[in-house]
Every structure is written in C-alpha cells, then in structure tokens.
C-alpha positions as CSV (number, residue, x, y, z in Angstrom):
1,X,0.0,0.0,0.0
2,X,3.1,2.9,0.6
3,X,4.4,2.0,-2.6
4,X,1.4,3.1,-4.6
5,X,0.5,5.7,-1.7
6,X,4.2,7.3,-2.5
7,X,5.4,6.5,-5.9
8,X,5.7,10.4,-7.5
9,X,8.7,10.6,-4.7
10,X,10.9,7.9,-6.3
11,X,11.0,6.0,-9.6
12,X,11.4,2.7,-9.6
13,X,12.8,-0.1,-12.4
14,X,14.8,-2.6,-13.6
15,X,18.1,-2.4,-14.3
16,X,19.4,0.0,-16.7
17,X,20.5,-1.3,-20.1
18,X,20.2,1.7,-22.6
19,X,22.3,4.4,-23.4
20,X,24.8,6.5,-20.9
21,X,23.2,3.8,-18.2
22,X,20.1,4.7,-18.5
23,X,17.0,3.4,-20.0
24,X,15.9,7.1,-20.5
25,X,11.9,5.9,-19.4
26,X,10.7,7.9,-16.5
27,X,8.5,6.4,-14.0
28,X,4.8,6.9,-15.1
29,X,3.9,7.6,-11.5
30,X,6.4,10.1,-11.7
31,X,5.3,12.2,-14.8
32,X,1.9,11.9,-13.4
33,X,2.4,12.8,-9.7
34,X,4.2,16.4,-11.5
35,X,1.9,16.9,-14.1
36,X,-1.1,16.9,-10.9
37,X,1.3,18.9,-9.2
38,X,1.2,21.6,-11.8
39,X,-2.4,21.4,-13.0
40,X,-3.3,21.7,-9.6
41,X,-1.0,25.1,-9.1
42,X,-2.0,27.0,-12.2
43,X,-5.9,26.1,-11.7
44,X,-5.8,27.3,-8.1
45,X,-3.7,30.4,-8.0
46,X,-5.3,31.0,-11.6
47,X,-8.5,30.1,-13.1
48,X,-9.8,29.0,-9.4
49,X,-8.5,32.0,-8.1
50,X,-10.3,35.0,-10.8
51,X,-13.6,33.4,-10.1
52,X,-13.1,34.5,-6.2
53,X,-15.1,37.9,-5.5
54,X,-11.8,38.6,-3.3
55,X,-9.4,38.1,-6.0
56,X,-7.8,41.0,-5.9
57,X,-6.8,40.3,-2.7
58,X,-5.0,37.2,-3.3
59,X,-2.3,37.9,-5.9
60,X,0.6,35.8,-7.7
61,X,3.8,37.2,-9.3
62,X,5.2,36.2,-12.2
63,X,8.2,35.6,-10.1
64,X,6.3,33.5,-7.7
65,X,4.5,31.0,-10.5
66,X,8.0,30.4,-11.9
67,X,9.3,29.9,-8.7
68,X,7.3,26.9,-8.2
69,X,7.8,25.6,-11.8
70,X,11.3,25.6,-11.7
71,X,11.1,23.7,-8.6
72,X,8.9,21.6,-9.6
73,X,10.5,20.9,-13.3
74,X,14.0,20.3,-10.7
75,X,11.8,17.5,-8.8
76,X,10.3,16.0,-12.2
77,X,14.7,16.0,-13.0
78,X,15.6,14.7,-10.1
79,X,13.5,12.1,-10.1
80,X,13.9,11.0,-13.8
81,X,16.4,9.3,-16.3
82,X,19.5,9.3,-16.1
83,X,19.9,10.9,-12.8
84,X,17.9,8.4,-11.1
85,X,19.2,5.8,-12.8
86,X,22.6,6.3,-12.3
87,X,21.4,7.1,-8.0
88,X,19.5,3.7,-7.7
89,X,22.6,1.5,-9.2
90,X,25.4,2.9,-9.7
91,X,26.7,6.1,-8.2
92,X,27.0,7.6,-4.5
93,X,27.3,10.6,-5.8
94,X,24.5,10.6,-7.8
95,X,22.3,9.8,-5.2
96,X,23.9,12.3,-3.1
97,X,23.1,15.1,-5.6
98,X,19.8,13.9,-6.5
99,X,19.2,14.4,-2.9
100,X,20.9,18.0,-2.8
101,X,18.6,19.2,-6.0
102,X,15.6,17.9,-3.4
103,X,17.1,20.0,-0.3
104,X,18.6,23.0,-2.1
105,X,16.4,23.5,-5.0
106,X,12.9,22.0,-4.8
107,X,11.9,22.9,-1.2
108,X,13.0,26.8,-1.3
109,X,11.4,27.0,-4.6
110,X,8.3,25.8,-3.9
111,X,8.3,28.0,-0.7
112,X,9.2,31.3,-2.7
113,X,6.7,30.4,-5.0
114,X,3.8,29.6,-2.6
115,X,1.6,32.6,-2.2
116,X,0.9,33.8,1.6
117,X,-3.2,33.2,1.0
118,X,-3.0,29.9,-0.4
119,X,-1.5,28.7,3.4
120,X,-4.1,31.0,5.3
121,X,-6.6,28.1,5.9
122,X,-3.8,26.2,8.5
123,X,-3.5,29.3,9.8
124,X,-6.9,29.6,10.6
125,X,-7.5,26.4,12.2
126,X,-6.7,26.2,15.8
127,X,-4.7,22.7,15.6
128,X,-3.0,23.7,12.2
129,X,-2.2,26.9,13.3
130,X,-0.5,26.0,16.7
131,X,1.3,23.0,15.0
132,X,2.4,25.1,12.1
133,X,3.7,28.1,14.4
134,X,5.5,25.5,16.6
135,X,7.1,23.7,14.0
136,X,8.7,26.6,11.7
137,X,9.7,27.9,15.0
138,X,13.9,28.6,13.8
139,X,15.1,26.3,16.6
140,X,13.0,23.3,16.2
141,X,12.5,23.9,12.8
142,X,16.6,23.4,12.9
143,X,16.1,20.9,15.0
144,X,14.0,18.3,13.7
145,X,15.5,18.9,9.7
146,X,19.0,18.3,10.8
147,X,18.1,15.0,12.9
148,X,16.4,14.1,9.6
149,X,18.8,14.4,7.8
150,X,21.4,12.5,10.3
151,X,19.1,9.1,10.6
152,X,18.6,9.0,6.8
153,X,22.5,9.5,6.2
154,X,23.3,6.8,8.4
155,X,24.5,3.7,6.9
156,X,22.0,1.0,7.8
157,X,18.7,3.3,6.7
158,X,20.5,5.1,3.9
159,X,21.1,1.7,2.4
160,X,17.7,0.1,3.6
161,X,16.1,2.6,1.4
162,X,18.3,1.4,-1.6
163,X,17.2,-1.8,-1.4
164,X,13.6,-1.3,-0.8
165,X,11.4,1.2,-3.2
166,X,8.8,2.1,-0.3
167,X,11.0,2.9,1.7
168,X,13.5,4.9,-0.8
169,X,10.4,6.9,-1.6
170,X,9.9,7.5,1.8
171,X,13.1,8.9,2.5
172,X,12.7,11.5,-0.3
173,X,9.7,12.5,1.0
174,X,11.4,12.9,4.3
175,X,14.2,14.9,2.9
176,X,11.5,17.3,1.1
177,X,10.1,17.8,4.9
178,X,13.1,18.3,6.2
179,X,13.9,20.8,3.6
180,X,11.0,23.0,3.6
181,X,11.0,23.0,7.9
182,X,14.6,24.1,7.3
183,X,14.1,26.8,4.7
184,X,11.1,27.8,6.9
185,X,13.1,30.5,8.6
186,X,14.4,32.1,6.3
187,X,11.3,31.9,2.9
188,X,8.2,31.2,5.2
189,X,5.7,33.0,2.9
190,X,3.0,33.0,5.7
191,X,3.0,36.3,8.2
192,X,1.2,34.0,11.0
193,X,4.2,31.4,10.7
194,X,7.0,34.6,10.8
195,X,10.2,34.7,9.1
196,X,13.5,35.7,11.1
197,X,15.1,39.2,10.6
198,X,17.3,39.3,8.1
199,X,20.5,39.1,10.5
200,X,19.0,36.4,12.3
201,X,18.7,34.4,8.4
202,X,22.2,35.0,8.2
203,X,23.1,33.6,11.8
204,X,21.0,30.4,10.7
205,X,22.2,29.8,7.6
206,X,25.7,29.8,8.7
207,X,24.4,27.3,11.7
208,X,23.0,25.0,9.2
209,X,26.1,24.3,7.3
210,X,27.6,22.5,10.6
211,X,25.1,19.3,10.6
212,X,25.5,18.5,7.3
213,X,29.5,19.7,6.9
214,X,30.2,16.8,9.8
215,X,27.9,14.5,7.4
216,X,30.0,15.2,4.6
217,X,32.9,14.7,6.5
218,X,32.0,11.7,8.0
219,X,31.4,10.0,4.1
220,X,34.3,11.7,2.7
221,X,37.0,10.7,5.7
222,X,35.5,7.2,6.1
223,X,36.7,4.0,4.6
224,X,35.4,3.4,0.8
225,X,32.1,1.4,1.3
226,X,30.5,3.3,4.5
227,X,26.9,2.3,2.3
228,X,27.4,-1.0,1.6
229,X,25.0,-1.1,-1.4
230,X,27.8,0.5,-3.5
231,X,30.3,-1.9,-2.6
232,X,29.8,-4.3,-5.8
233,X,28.0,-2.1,-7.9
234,X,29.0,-1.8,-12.0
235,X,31.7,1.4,-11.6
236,X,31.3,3.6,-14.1
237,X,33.1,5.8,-16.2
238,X,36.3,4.7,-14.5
239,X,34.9,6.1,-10.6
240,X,36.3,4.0,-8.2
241,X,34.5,3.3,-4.6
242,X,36.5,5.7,-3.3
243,X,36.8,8.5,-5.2
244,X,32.9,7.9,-5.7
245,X,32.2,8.2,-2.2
246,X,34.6,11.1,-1.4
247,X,33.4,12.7,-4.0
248,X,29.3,12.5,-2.7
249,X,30.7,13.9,0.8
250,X,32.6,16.4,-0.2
251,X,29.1,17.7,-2.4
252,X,27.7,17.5,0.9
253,X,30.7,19.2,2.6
254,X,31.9,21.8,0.8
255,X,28.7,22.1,-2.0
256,X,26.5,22.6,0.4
257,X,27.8,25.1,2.5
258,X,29.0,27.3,-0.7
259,X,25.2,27.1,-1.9
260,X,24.4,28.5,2.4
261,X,27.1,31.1,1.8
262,X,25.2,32.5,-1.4
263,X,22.2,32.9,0.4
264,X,23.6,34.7,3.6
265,X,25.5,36.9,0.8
266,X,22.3,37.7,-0.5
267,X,20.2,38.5,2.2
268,X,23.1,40.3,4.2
269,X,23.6,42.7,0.8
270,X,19.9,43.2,1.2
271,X,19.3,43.5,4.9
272,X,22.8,46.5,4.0
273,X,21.1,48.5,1.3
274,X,17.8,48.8,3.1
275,X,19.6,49.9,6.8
276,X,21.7,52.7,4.4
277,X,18.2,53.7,2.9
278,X,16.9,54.5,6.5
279,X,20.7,56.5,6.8
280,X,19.7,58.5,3.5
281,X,18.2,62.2,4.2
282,X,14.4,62.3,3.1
283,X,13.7,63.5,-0.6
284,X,11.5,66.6,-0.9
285,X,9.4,68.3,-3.6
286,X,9.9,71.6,-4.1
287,X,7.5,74.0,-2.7
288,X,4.2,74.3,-4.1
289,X,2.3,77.0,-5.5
290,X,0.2,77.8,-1.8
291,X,3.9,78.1,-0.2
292,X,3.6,74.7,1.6
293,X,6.1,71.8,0.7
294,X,4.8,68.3,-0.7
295,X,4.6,65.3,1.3
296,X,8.2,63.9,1.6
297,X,8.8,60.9,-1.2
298,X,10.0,57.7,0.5
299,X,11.2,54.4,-1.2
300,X,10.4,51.1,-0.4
301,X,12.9,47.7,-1.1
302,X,11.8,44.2,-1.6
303,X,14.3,40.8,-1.5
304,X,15.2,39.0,-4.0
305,X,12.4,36.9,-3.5
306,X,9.9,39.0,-4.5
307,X,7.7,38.2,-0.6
308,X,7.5,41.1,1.8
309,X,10.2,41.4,4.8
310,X,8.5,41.5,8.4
C-alpha cells in the first residue's frame, strides 16, 4: 500500500541497459504525480483564483508562478532518467546530488513560490495553526530537519532505502520535509508562521552548514564502502568506490555550505542596502504654489524573492 500511496517521490525499475546507463523511461507515477502537481497550481492560484469575488486580494507574481515551476521541473529531474538511474545502481554521488537538487532547489522554490493566502486556511484552524507556528519555529525547525537528515545518512537506513522502493520513496519524502521546515526561517511566505530578521537568516544559515558539513565529512573521511550497497555495484566511467564516495561527501561538505554562503551573501547585501536607505536624508518636492512643501517621497525595497520582509 506505501508503494502506490508514494510513488511520485521515487521511480522505480529494472536495471538500466540503454544508453549513458540509463533506459531514459521515467517512471509513469512520476510524470503523473508532477503533471497533478502543476495542474493543480496553475488552476488554483489562476482560473480557481479569478472566479473569487476577493481576487484582488489574493495575488501571484510572475516571479512567484516560476518559482514553483522551476522547482517543480528540478523535482520532475531529479527524479527522472539518467539521474535516477545512475542514483538507484550505480553512483553515491549521484544519489547524493539527487538528494541535494531535493534539499537546495525544490523545497525553497516551492516555498518562494507559494503565495501567503494559499497557506491561510492552516493558519486559521486552531490545531494547524498552533502545530504550524511550533514547528517553523527557527530552533525546532533546525532541529528536527537536521536530525532528519542525520538518521537518513546513516549507513543502515540510507542503504535500507536502496534496497527497498517504499522505503527509498519514503526517504525522499522525508528529505523534502526536512527541507521545507529548514528553509522555513528564512522563505516562510506566511506572516502567522513569521520569518527571522534578516540578521538572524544570516546567523541560521551559517548554523545550518555544521550538521551537514560533519555529514560530509563523515562519508568523505570514512573507509570506501561506508553504504554498503555501493560496494559491488557496476563502476562507471572509471569512478572507483573511493573516489565515488569522497566525491558524494565532499558535495555535501563543501557544496552545500558554498550554496548557504550565497544565500547569507544575498540577504546580508539586502538586509545593507535597506539599513543605508533609512541613513539616507528624506527627498522633498519643491515647494508648491500655496507656499507649503509636498509630502516627503519615500522608497520602499523588496528581497530577492519577491515576498515582503517583516
């Protein structure tokens, strides 16, 4: 019953036989789960949306709807020939940056591109909104992602999940959780469920590249064949166990803390200009025609994401 209940999170198959390793069919459950996943996104902040009487109220960027596309297009990829392929038989580090592309790409997308009213229901509801709030709370939000990620890293699950398609499409639903709880923080697009300061999103970020840098270090220091799975596998393209696995922890490692370090470059710049806007003497029209002078003309600065700053 979970493998049909969670089939759009993993694709399953025989062993690859076609070209580059890969027999270049994605999983039908998987074209269809992201195909739903689309319909269901451009019908309900679109068509579904206009027919409202409070439509105006409840708006979508451009930026936002291809936001979620892009994460969702970086899902359908991830989850697709060869990359999959090449994750469920022959690589570590495939399977390490298919998992990355889940973590790093997917969940922040789909949160950027998640309109605030399209959450507002869970916010309204006295369970949702107290689990919610408790939840995306930065601490346990860090928390819980983090010791996530650790159990599904460590050898006996991470291989488990290899070797059983249930549970492998459990564990990528569990990194997707992890993923969005972790992002939370810092692209929470609902005001109920608050965002941290921008200083404070640079403090976190730079906290979360500690669990998974001793991950990364862990797989890339360790012995060649810490996931035993890959220990007898076809090699390809002349990757040894050990350069295969060193190179899947230093993505980890190193990768994922450069992609952290964008982000608190980003928001830091941001959180910059807007302080030396408040520095900035007030802009005035001249005087009018009665003698008096016009109201003062003040600017306003968005993020790069395109969601209001609290």
């Amino acid at each position: 019953m979970i493998h049909f209940a969670l089939p759009v999170l993993h694709g399953a198959g025989g062993f690859p036989t076609g070209p580059l390793h890969s027999d270049w069919r994605p999983e039908p459950t998987v074209v269809l789960g992201i195909v739903v996943l689309i319909a269901a996104y451009v019908a309900w902040t679109g068509p579904l949306n206009r027919r409202r009487p409070d439509a105006a109220s409840r708006p979508v960027t451009p930026g936002q709807r291809t936001a979620f596309l892009a994460g969702t297009l970086a899902c359908f990829l991830a989850l697709a020939p060869p990359l999959d392929d090449w994750a469920d038989h022959y690589l570590l580090t495939a399977h390490m940056f298919q998992h990355l592309v889940l973590m790093f790409v997917v969940a922040p997308l789909w949160l950027i591109g998640t309109p605030a009213w399209a959450l507002e229901p869970l916010a309204r509801n006295p369970i949702s909104a107290r689990i919610g709030y408790l939840l995306t709370r930065p601490v346990v939000a860090f928390v819980l992602a983090n010791l996530i990620l650790t159990v599904w890293h460590l050898p006996a699950p991470y291989d488990a999940a290899l070797r059983h398609e249930p549970l492998h499409a459990f564990e990528h639903l569990a990194f997707l959780a992890a993923a969005l709880l972790a992002w939370w923080p810092v692209l929470g697009p609902l005001p109920a469920w608050p965002r941290l300061s921008q200083p404070l999103r640079c403090l976190y970020l730079f906290l979360q590249t500690i669990p998974g840098g001793i991950i990364g270090a862990f797989v890339t220091l360790a012995a060649p064949g810490v996931y035993g799975f890959y220990d007898n596998v076809p090699r390809l393209w002349g990757i040894d166990l050990a350069t295969d696995q060193q190179f899947a922890g230093l993505m980890m490692w190193v990768g994922a803390g450069l992609v952290y370090l964008l982000w608190i470059t980003i928001i830091f710049f941001q959180w910059a200009s807007r302080e030396e806007a408040k520095d900035l003497p007030v802009a005035t029209h001249p005087p009018s025609a009665s003698g008096g002078l016009a109201a003062p003309i003040r600017t306003t600065t968005t993020n790069a994401t395109g969601l209001a700053d609290g």
